[in-house]
Every structure is written in structure tokens, then in C-alpha cells.
N, C-alpha and C positions, 0 to 999 in steps of 0.2 A: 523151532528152538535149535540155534546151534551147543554143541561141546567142545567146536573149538574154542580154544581160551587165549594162546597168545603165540608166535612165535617169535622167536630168538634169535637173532644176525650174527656174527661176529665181525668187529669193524676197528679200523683202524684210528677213528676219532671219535669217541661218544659224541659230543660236544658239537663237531662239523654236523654230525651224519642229523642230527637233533635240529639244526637248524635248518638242512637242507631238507627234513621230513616236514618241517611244521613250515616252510617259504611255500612248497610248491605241492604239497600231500594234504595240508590243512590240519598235522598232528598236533597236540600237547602232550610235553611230558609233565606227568603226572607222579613220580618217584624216580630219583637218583640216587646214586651211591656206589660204591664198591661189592665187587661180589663177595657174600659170606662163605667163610673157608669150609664148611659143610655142606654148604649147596653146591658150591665146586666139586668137592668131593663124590656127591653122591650124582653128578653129570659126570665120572670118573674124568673130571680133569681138574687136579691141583694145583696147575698152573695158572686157572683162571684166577683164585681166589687172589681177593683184596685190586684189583681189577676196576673199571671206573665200570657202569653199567646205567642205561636210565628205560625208561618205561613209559610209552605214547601212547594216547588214546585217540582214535581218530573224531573228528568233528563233531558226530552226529550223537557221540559219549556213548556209543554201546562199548558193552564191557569185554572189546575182543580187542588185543594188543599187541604192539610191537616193543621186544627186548631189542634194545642194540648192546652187548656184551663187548670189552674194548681186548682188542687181541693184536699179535703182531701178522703181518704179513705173509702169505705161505708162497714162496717162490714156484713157480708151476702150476701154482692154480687157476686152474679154468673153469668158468662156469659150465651147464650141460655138457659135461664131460664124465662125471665120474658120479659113484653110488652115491646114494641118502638122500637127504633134504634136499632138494634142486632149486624150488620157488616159491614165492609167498604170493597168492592170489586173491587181491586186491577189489571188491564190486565200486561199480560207479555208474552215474546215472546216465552219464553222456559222453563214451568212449572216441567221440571226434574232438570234443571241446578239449577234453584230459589232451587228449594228441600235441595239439596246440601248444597245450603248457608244457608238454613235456619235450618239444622241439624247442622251447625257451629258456629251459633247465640244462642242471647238471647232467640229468639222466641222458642217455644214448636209448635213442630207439632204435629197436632189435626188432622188433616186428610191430609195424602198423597198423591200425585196427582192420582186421578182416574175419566176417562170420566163421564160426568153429564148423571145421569138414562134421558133417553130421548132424547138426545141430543150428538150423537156423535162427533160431530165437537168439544165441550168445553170439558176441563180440570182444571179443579182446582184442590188445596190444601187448608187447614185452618191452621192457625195457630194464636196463644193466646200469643200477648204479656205480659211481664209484670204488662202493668197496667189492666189487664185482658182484650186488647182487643182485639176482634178478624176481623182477615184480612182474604181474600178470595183471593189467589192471582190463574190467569186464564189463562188460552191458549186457544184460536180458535185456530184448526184446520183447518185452510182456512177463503173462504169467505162468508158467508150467509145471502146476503141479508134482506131476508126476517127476521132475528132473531136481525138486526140494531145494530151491537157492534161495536165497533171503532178496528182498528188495531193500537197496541203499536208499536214504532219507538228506544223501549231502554228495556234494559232485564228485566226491573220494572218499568212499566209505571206510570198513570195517576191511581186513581179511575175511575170506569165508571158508578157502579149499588150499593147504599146502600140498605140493607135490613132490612126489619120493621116487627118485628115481632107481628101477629095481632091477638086480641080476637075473631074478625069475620070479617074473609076475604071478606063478601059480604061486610058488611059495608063500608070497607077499599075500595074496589072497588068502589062502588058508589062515596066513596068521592074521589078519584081522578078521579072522570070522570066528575061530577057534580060541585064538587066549584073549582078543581082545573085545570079544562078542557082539562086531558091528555087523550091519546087512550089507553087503556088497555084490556090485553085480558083476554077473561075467565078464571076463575083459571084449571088450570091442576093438576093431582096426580102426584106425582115422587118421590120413595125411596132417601128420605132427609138422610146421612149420621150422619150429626151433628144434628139435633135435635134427632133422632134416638139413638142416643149414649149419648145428655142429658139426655131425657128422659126414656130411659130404654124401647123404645119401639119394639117391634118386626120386621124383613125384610121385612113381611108383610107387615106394616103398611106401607098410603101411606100420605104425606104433600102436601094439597093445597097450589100451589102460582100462584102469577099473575106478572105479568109486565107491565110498562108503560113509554110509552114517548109522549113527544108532536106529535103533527101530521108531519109526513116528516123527524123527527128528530130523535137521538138515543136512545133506553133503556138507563134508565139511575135508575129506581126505582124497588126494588120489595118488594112485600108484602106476607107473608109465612104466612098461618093457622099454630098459636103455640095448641100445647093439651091441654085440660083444665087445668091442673098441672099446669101450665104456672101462672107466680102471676105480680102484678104491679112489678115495679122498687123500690126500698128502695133509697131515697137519703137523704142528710143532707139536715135538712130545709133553704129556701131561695139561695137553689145551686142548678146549675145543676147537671145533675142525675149522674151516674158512665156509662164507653164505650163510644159510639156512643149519644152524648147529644143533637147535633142539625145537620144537612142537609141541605144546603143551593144550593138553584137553580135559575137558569135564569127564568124569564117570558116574552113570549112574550105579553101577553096581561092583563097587572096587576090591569088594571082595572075592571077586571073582579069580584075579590075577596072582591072589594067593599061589606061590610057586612058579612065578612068572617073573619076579622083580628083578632087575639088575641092582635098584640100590630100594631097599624096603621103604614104607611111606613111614614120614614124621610127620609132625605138624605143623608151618611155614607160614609167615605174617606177610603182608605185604599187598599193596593192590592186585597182584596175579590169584594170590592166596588166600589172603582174607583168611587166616586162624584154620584152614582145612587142612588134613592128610595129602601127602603130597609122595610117592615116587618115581621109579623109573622104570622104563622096560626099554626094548632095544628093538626096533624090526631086526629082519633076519638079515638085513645088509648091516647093521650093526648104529643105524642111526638110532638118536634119541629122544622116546617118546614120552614125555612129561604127564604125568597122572595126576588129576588133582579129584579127591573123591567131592560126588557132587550132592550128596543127600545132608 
């Protein structure tokens, strides 16, 4: 079982990015509309509200989703450069054939599929949309229990794992074990491609990351040591930021976070939502982690 639930892009065309999700991704959207000036609000950005926004579900109809939230432009914005939300990580059944399509597409491939340093069984590719942002699309190799990924039922599945790019992976770790009560494991080294190639770093060099999921249930988070080079986010005041803006997951026990909230839970309708308690909390680089209580 995963608890991830959905993430949130910010994009410069709802409408485009909709269409180029559902040509060469296999998405449907499944709810549109404008953002409600509460829910801006409580993602502390006012500027979003009344905003076009829409809601896709990928093929295979599991209930894990992409927001595209319609934003302007942020001058200086580079992808794997800067803190928070860095990438959305995509499963699929067959990481050369996605290739293919995605040499046919809009998308730019950024990295080709080649097995994960460490981990034989995964393969990924990257690649940078449009609105600069970047998707991780993956193959397992079989079945690994022990490493908790979901197997995809359609050639471009679900999300399973976003990635947060951290100023200090201990911190980042602590807080999801501590106020956010996941299991994570220690961080590991492993010849990171894409940060490698943002930052100009040598084959040597190695990136810490961690993983987490609830107890019993799937990976669904990770967290990358970025190099010091690495700078905050630039966004337009009172908006959300540019990429990957917010992260929204199941809890089982949301009571927990009592004293934790950035914006306290209400209770939120909508395919993400479905009539549950809904807030916010923040990692310690200040991005936005969407709460939806899950009982």
C-alpha cells in the first residue's frame, strides 16, 4: 500500500501540459477548475487562488495523481539546482520502450535509461518537461521485497517516490521519522547521474539519499543530500514556487502532527480529498507536504 496520494507541478499552461500528459504519459484528467482561495491560502500562497488547476490519473486508474496548478514563469529557474520538491518518480513497465516515446515527444531526455548505481533490479530515465519539470520514469527488474515498490499494471503508471532535494539530509531524516512517523533508512552513497551532470560534479563524487515509508507499507519518499552550490527556490511572491510545489500523502495517524501544522487540517472535497481532513506541514527546507488524514 502506498500513502502517497498526489503531486502538484506548477505550469504555465494547464490545458497544454494536460494534453501533452495524456498524448505520450497515457493520463486522464479527471477534475478541473480554479484554485479555491483557502487552499491557496493554507499552501501560504494567495497568489495561487482562482488560478486554472486540473487533476490526472494515470491509466491503470490507481488513485495516485498528478496536480498541474497554472503559475507564471520564474526567471532563473533551474531544475536540480535548488532546495525542495526536485522530481516526480514515475513506475513503468518497460523503461526502453517509454525511451522511444519520449525521444518522440516534447520531453527532453536528460538521462537515458541506465540501472540505478546500487541497485540492480531498478532502471530509470529522466527527463524535463516543458515547464522545466522533471519526471523519473522506472523499471524494476522483478520483485524486491525488501526495497517495497509497487509493480505498474500499464506501460506508464502511477507516481510512487517524489524527491526532495535536502540541505542536510540528517535533518531531513530526523523529520520524517520524528514528527512525521515514517521508517527511513540510513542515508546511502550512490553515483547520482542528474545531480552529477547539474552540478558539474566528478564520477567520483558520491550523493547521499534516504528513503521512507510508513511501517508495512511502500516507499513512496526520498530525500537526496544536494552540494552546497545548491541555493533556495526563487518563486513569485505569494505563489507557489516553480516544478514540484507540493506532495500530498495519506496518514495513518494524523493525529500525531498535532503541533506540527504550518496550515491546520479542514476538510477538503475533491478527487485528492474525497470529504477528509486535509493540512500542511513543511520539511525543514521549507517545502510543502500535504496531509490528508487516512482513517
Amino acid at each position: 500500500m502506498t500513502l502517497l496520494r498526489c503531486a502538484t507541478l506548477v505550469v504555465e499552461d494547464v490545458s497544454a501540459t494536460c494534453e501533452r500528459y495524456a498524448e505520450w504519459l497515457g493520463y486522464a484528467v479527471i477534475e478541473s477548475g480554479e484554485v479555491p482561495a483557502d487552499l491557496a491560502a493554507a499552501w501560504q500562497a494567495p497568489a495561487s487562488a482562482g488560478r486554472a488547476y486540473a487533476v490526472m490519473q494515470p491509466e491503470s486508474g490507481e488513485a495516485v495523481f498528478l496536480r498541474f496548478a497554472e503559475g507564471d514563469p520564474v526567471a532563473g529557474y533551474l531544475p536540480i539546482r535548488t532546495y525542495g520538491w526536485a522530481a516526480t518518480e514515475i513506475c513503468v513497465t518497460d523503461v526502453e520502450a517509454v525511451h522511444q516515446r519520449m525521444i518522440a515527444s516534447p520531453f527532453e531526455v536528460i538521462g537515458p535509461p541506465r540501472v540505478l548505481d546500487g541497485y540492480a533490479t531498478i532502471k530509470p530515465m529522466q527527463v524535463r518537461g516543458p515547464d522545466a519539470e522533471i519526471v523519473y520514469l522506472t523499471e524494476f527488474a522483478g520483485s524486491d521485497p525488501a526495497l517495497a515498490l509497487p509493480q505498474p499494471k500499464t506501460l506508464v503508471d502511477r507516481p510512487f517516490i517524489i524527491v526532495h532535494a535536502s540541505k542536510d539530509i540528517a535533518e531531513g531524516l530526523a523529520w520524517l521519522r520524528d514528527v512525521v512517523g515514517l521508517e527511513a533508512i540510513e542515508p546511502v552513497s550512490i553515483r547520482y547521474t542528474m545531480i552529477e551532470k547539474s552540478f558539474g560534479l566528478s564520477p567520483e563524487d558520491k550523493t547521499a539519499i534516504t528513503t521512507a515509508q510508513w511501517p508495512g507499507g511502500e516507499t513512496f519518499l526520498e530525500f537526496d543530500q544536494y552540494p552546497a552550490a545548491a541555493t533556495e527556490r526563487p518563486c513569485h511572491k505569494g505563489a507557489l514556487p516553480p516544478g514540484v510545489a507540493v506532495v500530498t500523502m495519506l496518514h495513518p495517524d494524523i493525529a500525531r502532527l498535532d503541533g506540527h501544522w504550518l496550515s491546520a487540517p479542514v476538510r477538503r472535497e475533491g478527487a485528492i480529498y474525497q470529504g477528509r481532513m486535509s493540512g500542511l506541514l513543511q520539511t525543514p527546507e521549507g517545502a510543502l507536504l500535504e496531509v490528508i488524514d487516512a482513517t
